[in-house]
C-alpha positions, 0 to 999 in steps of 0.5 A: 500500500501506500505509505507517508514516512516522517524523518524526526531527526536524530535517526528516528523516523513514523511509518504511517501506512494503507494510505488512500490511494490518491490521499497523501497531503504532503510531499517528499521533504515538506516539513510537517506540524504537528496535528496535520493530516498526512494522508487518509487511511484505506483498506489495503492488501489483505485488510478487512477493513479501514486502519492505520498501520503505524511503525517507529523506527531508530536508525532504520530499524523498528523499535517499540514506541514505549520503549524509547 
């Protein structure tokens, strides 16, 4: 599916995925505030319904979130 990835520096970067095709707000390089709306979600792959997949990653590789 489609996905919008947020560098927040200091090698941390979001994953937000099964985006709506044609959705995305944002560009590549843009920066983004807080509260703004990147993309809408859909239901993509082998989905069931509409939701958001949200991954956190340090220094390319996927972290738990509660433990940072």
């Amino acid at each position: 599916g489609l996905t919008v990835i947020v560098d927040h520096g200091s090698g941390v970067s979001t994953m937000y995925a099964h985006c709506e095709r044609g959705s995305i707000q944002v560009s590549p390089g843009q920066r983004v505030s807080r509260g703004q709306t990147l993309a809408r979600v859909d239901s993509t792959g082998w989905s069931t319904g509409d939701h958001l997949h949200w991954s956190v990653y340090k220094n390319g590789s996927p972290v738990d979130p509660f433990a940072m």
